[in-house]
C-alpha positions as CSV (number, residue, x, y, z in Angstrom):
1,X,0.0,0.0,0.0
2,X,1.2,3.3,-0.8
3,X,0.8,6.1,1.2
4,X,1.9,9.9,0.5
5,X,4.1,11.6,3.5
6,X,3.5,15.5,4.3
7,X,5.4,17.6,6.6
8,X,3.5,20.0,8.7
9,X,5.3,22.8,10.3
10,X,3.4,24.9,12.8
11,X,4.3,28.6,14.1
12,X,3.9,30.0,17.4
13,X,1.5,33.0,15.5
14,X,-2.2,34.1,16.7
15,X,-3.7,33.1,14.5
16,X,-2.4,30.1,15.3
17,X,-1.0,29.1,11.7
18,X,0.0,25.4,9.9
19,X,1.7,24.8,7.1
20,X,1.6,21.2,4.8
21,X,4.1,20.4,2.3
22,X,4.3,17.1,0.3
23,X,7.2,15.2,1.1
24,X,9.6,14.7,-2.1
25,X,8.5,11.4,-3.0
26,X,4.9,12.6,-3.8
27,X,6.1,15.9,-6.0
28,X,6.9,13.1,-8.4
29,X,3.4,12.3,-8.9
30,X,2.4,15.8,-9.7
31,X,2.9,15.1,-13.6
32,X,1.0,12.0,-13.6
33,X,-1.9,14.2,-11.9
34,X,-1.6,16.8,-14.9
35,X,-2.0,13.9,-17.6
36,X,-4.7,12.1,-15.5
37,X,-6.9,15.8,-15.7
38,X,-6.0,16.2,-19.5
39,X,-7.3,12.8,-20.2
40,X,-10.2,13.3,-18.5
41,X,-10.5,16.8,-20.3
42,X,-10.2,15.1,-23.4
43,X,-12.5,12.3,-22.6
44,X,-15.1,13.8,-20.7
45,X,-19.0,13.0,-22.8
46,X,-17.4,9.3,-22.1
47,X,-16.7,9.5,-18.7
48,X,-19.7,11.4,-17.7
């Protein structure tokens, strides 16, 4: 099973304030996202 990692960081602010970053590993899925929504651009009336 795979499972993406974030990092949190959290200030000492009021408003109290958090941050989430994907780890490395997962950045290198953000291509693979952007194809997945252009093919489901491209192919949306068969999708639907």
């Amino acid at each position: 099973m795979f499972i993406l990692k974030f990092r949190r960081s959290v200030y000492g602010e009021v408003p109290p304030r958090v941050d989430y970053e994907m780890a490395e590993i997962a950045n290198e899925l953000i291509p693979i996202c952007g194809q997945l929504e252009s093919w489901g651009s491209k192919h949306t009336e068969v999708v639907k």
